[in-house]
C-alpha positions in Angstrom: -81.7 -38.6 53.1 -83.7 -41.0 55.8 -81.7 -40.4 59.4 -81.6 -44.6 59.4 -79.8 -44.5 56.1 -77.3 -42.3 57.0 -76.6 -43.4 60.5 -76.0 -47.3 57.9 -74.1 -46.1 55.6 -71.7 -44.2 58.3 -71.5 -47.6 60.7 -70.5 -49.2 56.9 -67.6 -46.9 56.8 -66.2 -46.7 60.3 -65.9 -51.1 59.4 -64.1 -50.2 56.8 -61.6 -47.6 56.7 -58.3 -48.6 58.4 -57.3 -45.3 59.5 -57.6 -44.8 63.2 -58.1 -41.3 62.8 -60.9 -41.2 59.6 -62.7 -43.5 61.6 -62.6 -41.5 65.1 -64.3 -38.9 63.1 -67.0 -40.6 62.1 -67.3 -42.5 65.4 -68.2 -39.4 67.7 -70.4 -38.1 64.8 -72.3 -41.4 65.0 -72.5 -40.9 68.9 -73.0 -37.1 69.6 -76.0 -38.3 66.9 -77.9 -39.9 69.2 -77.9 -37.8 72.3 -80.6 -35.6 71.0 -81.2 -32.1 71.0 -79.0 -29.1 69.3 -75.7 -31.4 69.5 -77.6 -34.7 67.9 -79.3 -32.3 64.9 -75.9 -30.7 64.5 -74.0 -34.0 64.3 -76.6 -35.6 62.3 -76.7 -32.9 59.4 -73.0 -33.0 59.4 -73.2 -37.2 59.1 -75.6 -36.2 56.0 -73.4 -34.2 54.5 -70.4 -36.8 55.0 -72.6 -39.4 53.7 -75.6 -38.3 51.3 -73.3 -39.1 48.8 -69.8 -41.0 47.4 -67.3 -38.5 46.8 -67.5 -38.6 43.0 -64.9 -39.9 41.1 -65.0 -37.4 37.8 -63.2 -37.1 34.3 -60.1 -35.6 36.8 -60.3 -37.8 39.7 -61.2 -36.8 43.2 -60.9 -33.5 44.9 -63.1 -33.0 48.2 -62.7 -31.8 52.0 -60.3 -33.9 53.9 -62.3 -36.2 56.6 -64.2 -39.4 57.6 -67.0 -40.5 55.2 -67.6 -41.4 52.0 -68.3 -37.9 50.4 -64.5 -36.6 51.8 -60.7 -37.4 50.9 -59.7 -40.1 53.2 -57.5 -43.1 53.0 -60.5 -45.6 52.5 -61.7 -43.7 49.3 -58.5 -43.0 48.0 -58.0 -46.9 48.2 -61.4 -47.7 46.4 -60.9 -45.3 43.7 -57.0 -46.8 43.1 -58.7 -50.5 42.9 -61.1 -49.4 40.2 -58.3 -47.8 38.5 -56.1 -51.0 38.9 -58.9 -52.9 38.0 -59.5 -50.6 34.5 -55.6 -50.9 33.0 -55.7 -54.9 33.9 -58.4 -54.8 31.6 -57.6 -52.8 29.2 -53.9 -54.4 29.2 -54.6 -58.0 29.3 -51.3 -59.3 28.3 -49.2 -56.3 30.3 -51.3 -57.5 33.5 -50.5 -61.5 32.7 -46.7 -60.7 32.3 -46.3 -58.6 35.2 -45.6 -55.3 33.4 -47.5 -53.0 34.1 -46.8 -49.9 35.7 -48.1 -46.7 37.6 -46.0 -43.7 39.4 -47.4 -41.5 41.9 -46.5 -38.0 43.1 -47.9 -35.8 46.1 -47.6 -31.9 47.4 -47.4 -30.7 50.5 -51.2 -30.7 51.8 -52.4 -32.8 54.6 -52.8 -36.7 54.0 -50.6 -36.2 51.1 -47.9 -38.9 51.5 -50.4 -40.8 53.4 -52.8 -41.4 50.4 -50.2 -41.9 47.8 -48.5 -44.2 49.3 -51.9 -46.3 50.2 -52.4 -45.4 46.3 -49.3 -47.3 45.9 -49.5 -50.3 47.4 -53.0 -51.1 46.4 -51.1 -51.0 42.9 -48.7 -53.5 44.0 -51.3 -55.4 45.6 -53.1 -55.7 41.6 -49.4 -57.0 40.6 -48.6 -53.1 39.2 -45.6 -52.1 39.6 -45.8 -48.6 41.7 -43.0 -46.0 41.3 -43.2 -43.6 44.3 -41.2 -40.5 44.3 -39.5 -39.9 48.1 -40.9 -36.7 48.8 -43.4 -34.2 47.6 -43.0 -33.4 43.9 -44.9 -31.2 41.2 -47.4 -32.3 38.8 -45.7 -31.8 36.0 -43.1 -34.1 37.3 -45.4 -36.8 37.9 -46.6 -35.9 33.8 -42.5 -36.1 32.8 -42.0 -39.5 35.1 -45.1 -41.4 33.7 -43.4 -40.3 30.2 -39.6 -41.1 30.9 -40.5 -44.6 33.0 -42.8 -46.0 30.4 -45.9 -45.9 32.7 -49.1 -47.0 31.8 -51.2 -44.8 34.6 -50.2 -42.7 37.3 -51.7 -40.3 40.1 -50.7 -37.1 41.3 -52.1 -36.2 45.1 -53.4 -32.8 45.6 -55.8 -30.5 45.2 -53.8 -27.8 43.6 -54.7 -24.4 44.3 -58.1 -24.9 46.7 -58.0 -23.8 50.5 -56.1 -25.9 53.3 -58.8 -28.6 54.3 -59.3 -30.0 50.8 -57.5 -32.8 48.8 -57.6 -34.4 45.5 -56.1 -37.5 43.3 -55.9 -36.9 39.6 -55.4 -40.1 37.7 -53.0 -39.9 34.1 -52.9 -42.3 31.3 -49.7 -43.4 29.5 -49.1 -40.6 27.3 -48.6 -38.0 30.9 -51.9 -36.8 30.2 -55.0 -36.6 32.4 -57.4 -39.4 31.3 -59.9 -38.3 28.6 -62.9 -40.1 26.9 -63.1 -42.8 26.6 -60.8 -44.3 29.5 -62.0 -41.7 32.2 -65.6 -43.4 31.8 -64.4 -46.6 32.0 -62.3 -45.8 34.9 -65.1 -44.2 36.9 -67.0 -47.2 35.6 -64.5 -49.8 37.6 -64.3 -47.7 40.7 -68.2 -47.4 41.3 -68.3 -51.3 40.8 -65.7 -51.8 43.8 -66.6 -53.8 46.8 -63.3 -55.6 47.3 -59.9 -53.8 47.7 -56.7 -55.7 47.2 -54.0 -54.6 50.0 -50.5 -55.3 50.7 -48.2 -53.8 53.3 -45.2 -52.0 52.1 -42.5 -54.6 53.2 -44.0 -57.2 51.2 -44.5 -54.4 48.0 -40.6 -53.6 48.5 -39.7 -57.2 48.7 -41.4 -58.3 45.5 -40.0 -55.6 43.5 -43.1 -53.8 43.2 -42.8 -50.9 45.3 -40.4 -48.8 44.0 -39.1 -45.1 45.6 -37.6 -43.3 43.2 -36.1 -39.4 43.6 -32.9 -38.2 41.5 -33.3 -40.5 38.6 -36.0 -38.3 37.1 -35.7 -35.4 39.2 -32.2 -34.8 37.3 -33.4 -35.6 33.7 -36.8 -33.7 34.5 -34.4 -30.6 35.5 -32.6 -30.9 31.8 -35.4 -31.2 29.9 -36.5 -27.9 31.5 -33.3 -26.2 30.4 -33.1 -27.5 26.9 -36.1 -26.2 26.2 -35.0 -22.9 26.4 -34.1 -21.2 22.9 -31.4 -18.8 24.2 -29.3 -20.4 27.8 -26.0 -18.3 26.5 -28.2 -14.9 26.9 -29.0 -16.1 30.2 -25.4 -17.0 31.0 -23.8 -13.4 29.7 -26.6 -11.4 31.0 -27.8 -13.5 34.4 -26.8 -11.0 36.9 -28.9 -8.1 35.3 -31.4 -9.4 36.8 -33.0 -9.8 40.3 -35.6 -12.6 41.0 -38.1 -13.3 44.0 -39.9 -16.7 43.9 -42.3 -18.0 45.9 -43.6 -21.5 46.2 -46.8 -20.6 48.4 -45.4 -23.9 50.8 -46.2 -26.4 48.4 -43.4 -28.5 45.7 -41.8 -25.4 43.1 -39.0 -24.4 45.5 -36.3 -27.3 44.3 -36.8 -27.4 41.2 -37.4 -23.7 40.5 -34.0 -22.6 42.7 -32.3 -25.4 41.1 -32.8 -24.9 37.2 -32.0 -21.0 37.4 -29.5 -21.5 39.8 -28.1 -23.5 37.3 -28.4 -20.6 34.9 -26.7 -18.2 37.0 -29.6 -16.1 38.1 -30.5 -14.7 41.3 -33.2 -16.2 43.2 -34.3 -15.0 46.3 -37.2 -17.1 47.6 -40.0 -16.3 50.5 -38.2 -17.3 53.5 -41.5 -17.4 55.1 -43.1 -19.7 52.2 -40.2 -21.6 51.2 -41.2 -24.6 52.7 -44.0 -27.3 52.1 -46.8 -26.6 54.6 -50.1 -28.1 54.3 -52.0 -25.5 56.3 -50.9 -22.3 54.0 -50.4 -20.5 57.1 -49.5 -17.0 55.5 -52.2 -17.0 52.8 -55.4 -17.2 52.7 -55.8 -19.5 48.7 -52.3 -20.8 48.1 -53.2 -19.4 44.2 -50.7 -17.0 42.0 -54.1 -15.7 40.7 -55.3 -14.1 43.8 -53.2 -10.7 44.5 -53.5 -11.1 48.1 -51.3 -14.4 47.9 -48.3 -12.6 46.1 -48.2 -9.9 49.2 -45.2 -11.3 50.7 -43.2 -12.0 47.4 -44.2 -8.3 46.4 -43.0 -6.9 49.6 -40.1 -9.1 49.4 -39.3 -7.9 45.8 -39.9 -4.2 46.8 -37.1 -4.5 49.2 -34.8 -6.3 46.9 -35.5 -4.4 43.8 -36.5 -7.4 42.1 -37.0 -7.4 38.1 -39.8 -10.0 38.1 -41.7 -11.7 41.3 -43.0 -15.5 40.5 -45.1 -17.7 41.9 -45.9 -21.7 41.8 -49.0 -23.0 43.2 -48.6 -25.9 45.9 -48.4 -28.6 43.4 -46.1 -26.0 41.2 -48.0 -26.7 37.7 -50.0 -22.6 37.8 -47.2 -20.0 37.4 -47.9 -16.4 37.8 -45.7 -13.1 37.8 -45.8 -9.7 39.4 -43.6 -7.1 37.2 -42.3 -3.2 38.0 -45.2 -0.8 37.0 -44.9 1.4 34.0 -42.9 4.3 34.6 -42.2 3.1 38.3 -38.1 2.6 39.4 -37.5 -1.2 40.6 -38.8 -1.8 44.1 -41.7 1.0 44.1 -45.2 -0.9 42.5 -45.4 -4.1 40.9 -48.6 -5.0 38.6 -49.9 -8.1 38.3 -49.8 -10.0 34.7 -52.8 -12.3 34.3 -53.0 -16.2 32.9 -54.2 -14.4 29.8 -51.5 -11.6 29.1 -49.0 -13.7 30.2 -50.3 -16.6 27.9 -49.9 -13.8 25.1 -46.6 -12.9 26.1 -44.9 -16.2 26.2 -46.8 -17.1 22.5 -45.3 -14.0 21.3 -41.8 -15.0 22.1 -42.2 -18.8 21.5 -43.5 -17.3 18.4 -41.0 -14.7 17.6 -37.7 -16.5 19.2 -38.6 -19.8 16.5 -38.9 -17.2 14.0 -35.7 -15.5 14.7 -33.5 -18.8 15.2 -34.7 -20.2 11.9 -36.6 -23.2 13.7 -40.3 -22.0 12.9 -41.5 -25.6 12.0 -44.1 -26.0 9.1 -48.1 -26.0 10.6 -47.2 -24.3 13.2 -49.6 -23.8 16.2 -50.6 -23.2 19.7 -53.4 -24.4 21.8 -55.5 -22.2 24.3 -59.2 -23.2 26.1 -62.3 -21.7 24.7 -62.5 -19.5 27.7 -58.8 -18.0 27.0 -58.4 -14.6 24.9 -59.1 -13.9 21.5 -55.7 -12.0 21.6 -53.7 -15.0 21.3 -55.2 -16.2 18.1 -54.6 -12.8 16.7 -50.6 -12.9 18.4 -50.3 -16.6 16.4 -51.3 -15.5 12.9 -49.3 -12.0 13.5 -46.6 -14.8 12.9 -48.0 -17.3 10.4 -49.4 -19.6 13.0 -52.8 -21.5 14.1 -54.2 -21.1 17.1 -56.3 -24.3 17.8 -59.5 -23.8 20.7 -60.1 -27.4 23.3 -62.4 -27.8 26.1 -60.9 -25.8 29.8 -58.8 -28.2 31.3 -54.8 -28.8 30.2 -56.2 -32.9 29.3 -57.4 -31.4 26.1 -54.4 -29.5 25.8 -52.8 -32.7 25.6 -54.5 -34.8 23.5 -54.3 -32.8 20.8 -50.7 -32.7 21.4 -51.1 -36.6 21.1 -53.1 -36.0 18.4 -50.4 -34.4 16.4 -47.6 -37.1 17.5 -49.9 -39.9 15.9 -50.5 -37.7 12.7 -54.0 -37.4 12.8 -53.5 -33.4 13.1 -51.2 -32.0 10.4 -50.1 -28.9 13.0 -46.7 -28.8 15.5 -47.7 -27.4 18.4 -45.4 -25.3 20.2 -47.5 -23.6 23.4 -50.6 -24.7 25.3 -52.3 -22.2 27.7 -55.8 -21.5 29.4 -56.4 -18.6 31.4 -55.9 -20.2 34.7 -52.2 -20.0 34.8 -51.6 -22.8 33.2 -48.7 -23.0 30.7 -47.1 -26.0 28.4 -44.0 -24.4 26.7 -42.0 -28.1 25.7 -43.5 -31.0 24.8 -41.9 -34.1 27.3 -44.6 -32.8 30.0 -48.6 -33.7 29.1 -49.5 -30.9 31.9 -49.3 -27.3 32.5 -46.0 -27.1 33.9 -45.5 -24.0 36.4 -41.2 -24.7 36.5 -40.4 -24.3 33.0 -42.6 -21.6 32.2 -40.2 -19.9 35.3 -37.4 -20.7 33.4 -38.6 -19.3 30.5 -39.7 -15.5 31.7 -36.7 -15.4 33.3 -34.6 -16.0 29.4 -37.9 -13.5 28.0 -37.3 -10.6 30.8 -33.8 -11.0 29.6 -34.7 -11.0 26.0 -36.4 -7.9 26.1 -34.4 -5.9 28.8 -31.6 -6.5 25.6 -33.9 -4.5 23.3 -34.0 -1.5 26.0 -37.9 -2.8 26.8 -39.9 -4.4 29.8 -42.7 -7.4 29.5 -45.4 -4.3 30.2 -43.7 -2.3 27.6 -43.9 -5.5 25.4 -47.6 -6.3 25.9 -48.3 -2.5 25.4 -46.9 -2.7 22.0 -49.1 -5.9 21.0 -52.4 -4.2 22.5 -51.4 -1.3 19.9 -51.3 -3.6 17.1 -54.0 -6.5 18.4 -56.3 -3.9 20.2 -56.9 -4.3 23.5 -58.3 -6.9 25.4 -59.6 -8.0 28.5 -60.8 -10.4 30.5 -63.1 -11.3 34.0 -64.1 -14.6 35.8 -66.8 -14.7 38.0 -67.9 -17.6 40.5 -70.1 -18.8 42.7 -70.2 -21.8 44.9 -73.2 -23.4 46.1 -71.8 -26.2 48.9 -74.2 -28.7 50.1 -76.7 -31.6 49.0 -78.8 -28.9 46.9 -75.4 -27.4 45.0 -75.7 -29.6 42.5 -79.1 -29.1 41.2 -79.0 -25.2 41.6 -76.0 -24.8 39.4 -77.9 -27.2 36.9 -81.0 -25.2 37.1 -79.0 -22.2 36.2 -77.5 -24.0 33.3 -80.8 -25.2 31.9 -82.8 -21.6 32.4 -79.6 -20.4 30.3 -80.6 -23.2 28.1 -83.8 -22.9 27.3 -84.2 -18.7 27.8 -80.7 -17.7 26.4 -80.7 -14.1 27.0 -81.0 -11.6 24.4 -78.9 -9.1 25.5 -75.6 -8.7 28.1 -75.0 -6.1 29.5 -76.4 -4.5 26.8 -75.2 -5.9 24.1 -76.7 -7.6 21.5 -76.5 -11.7 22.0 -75.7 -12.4 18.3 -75.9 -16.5 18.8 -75.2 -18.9 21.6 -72.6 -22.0 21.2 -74.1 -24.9 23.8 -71.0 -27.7 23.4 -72.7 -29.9 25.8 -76.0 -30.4 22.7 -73.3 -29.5 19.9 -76.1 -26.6 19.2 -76.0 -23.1 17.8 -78.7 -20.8 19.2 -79.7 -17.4 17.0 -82.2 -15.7 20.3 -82.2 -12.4 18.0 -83.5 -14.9 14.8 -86.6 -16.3 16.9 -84.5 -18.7 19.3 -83.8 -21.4 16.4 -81.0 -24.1 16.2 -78.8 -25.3 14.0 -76.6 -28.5 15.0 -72.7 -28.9 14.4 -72.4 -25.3 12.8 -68.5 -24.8 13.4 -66.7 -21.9 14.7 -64.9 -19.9 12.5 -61.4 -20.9 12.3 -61.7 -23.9 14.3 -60.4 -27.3 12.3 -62.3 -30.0 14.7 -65.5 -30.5 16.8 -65.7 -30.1 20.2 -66.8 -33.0 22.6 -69.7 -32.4 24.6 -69.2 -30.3 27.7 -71.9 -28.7 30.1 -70.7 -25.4 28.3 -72.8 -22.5 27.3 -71.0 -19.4 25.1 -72.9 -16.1 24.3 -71.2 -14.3 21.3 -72.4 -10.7 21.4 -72.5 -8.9 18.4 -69.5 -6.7 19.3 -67.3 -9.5 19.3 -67.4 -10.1 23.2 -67.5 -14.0 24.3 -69.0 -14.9 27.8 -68.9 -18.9 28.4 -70.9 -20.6 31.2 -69.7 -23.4 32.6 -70.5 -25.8 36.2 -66.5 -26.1 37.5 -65.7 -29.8 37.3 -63.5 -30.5 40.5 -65.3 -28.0 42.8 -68.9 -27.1 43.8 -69.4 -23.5 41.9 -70.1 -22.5 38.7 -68.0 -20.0 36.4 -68.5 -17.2 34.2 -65.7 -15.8 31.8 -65.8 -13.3 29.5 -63.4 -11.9 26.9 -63.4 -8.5 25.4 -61.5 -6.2 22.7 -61.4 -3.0 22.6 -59.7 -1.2 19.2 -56.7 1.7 20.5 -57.8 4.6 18.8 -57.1 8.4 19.2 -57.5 8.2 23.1 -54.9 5.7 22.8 -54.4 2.8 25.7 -56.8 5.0 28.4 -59.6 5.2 26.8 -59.2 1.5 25.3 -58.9 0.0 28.8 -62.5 2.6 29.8 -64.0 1.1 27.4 -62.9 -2.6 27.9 -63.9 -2.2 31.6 -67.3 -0.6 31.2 -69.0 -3.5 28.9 -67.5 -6.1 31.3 -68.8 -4.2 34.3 -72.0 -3.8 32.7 -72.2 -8.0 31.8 -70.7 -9.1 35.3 -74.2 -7.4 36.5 -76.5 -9.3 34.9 -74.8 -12.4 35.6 -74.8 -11.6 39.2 -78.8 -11.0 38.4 -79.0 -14.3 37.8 -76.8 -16.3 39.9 -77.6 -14.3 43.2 -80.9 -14.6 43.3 
């Protein structure tokens, strides 16, 4: 971008943003600039990369690095992308807006700027005449999902950037249903916020004066805690068994630790949190990716759990909606190893149980299904019909999750669903949340370890037994970011040479056709490349929307999907295999499994490192 354009566009901001410290930023930038030499080119490439662009304002809201300019998460874009959304629901609510009731609630972790922005989120609400319900701390996403719900919302926005390192941010917006917004609301709202050049403000006195600023804490945290516990299928197991069983939770300093130590508290079971990580803390100071899915994150709870012979170790990301566990090893006494369960297996544990506990308590409803992305296992669609159950397939990302949950409240799907999952951690086990919701998936491991500690067996033993009968399966996920101006167009350059060259072979295995969601295109590369449009996957009831999505199905049943991430600048590569238990039993499965995925990982890595 021309040096003169930048050096505008970065003057335009520092008139505009209100925040002393966003604008110092920029400021020194703009005069370290023009001194010349090594300190000017370094402060001018940075203003570039501050400025090439507007932080984009995707399907899921914002998420970006924390700082001055508009291409980073600061209290002037935060403010613009709140008007546009304003703007969208007086629009789309004409009558709501004229009457004065519409609504919004907003929610916010524990990282950096947090409060800040959601409370600026808040009050440009009030300042559009929407009544802004803001909770009076941090809180977890699927709280903010349960509130929206429960209030009557029509929009809301949770403030955080979930799982990602300590210098970034991010504002997902939710419609009225709890549910991230979806087609076609999301375009419209990204519509409205490109368009803004004014921004209504009002301070907070004059929003809590009029009524339409409002803080709100117990009256949802309370019901929200319920809800969690009533959607467990056996509380008297946990009450006359509770002190079997050891737990260590950590929270990785972000919003799980109240509600988490509160509901099994409540329960009567033992949990002994991370000292050291008990506490919101936007900096993350003892890990490196506040993430349950990376091992090095759990280190302290493991350690912790060695030492207190724990039966299960938990985690909650910082915005407490990913849950992950950490279990005693095969064979191993309490407090030796732990393994690590992943999104996947623990995804097919909790649909076994949901399963299996519905069956068991007579309340297995009629159409009954669960709901998993296209890049989660095959060995929970096998798990569901082991019972008599669907498993339906969405697009990665809990949204879709949720509207076919909304889908099935307005009729237009004939199915119940019981359980939503993707392989990212993410788990939906009741239905007054429109999220993955990290506290009462907690809540119910803890009644599962129970469950099956009754019938003399762990949740490895468990799992073991379903490989036997399901064969086994696993799973890899591969990345790689490309930061910068260019990042864009490289990872799209890789999508499109996948596109129009799908590969043959994977790790050398036979591609036997290619599903691209984002043309609604099958590809047959071993029938001479041809196409055929809208050919649906076996088993699946509905079409997909399009997606920038590419899925290679290799002719020993393997699935490897492509796809650019949508709230981060990398692009990622999952892949799902099965491997049958035969007369080399589990060992030899897992060889096996390992070896093709091995074997695929390096041509991928062919392709995206060179």
């Amino acid at each position: 971008m021309d040096k003169n354009v930048i050096v505008e566009r970065a003057k335009d901001y520092t008139a505009r943003e209100r925040d002393s410290g966003f604008r110092a930023e920029v400021e020194r930038l703009l005069e370290d600039s023009s001194r010349g030499g090594e300190q000017g080119r370094a402060a001018l490439g940075e203003l570039e990369d501050r400025f090439y662009r507007n932080l984009e304002f995707g399907t899921g809201g914002l998420r970006g690095l924390i700082g001055g300019g508009y291409n980073r998460m600061n209290t002037l874009v935060v403010k613009s992308a709140t008007q546009g959304l304003a703007t969208y629901l007086i629009k789309t609510f004409p009558h709501k807006a004229r009457t004065g009731a519409l609504s919004a609630a907003l929610a916010y972790d524990s990282r950096h700027y947090s409060a800040e922005f959601a409370e600026a989120a808040a009050l440009i609400f009030a300042a559009n005449g929407i009544r802004a319900y803001l909770f009076s701390g941090m809180r977890p996403t699927p709280e903010l999902s349960f509130a929206i719900r429960s209030l009557g919302c029509d929009t809301g926005a949770v403030v955080t950037a979930s799982h990602n390192p300590p210098r970034y941010n991010g504002y997902k917006a939710y419609w009225n249903d709890g549910s991230q917004v979806i087609p076609p609301h999301d375009a419209g709202i990204i519509e409205e916020v490109n368009r803004v050049t004014t921004i209504n403000e009002m301070d907070r006195e004059e929003a809590l004066d009029k009524g339409l600023l409002r803080i709100i804490d117990r009256e949802v945290d309370e019901p929200y805690q319920a809800m969690v516990k009533a959607a467990l299928f056996r509380p008297q197991l946990i009450r006359d068994r509770a002190a079997e069983v050891t737990i260590v939770y950590t929270p990785l300093h972000g919003t799980g630790a109240m509600h988490v130590e509160k509901v099994l508290g409540d329960l009567g079971l033992r949990v002994i949190t991370v000292p050291e990580q008990r506490e919101g803390n936007g900096d993350f100071p003892t890990v490196e990716f506040p993430n349950p899915e990376e091992a090095p994150a759990l280190k302290m709870a493991i350690d912790l759990g060695k030492a207190e012979k724990a039966d299960v170790i938990m985690a909650t990301d910082p915005d407490a909606d990913r849950f992950g566990i950490a279990v005693p090893s095969g064979g191993k006494p309490r407090g030796e190893e732990y393994t690590l369960i992943t999104g996947n297996q623990m995804g097919v544990l909790l649909a076994d149980y949901i399963f299996l506990s519905l069956k068991e308590l007579g309340k297995f409803p009629a159409n009954a299904a669960m709901v998993n992305s296209i890049v989660t296992t095959g060995m929970q669609a096998r798990v569901a019909a082991s019972y008599g159950a669907e498993c339906l397939e969405c697009l990665t990302g809990f949204k879709w999750i949720a509207d076919l949950m909304r889908r099935c409240d307005t009729g237009e799907l004939r199915k119940r669903i019981v359980f939503g999952t993707e392989e990212s951690y993410g788990y939906l086990v009741e239905n007054e949340v429109r999220d993955k919701d990290g506290i009462s998936a907690a809540a119910l491991t803890a009644e599962m370890t129970l469950y099956w500690r009754a019938q003399d067996k762990s949740l490895l033993e468990r799992l073991e037994e379903l490989y036997i009968r399901d064969g086994y399966w696993q799973e890899f996920g591969l990345s790689k970011y490309f930061e910068g101006p260019e990042g864009p167009a490289i990872m799209a350059g890789i999508m499109e040479d996948y596109r129009n060259t799908p590969p043959a072979v994977l790790g050398g295995i036979a591609v036997e056709k290619v599903r691209d969601i984002k043309a609604g295109l099958w590809l047959y590369p071993q029938a001479g490349g041809g196409t055929r449009k809208g050919e649906p996957r076996k088993g699946a009831p509905f079409n997909l929307p399009p997606s920038d999505v590419l899925q290679f199905y290799l002719n020993d049943g393997t699935v490897v999907s492509a796809r650019p991430s949508g709230t981060e600048p990398k692009i990622k590569f999952y892949a799902t295999c099965c491997a049958p238990v035969g007369a080399g039993g589990l060992p030899a499965a897992r060889a096996e499994a390992a070896r093709k995925l091995e074997a695929i990982s390096r041509d991928i890595r062919a392709v995206i490192d060179r």
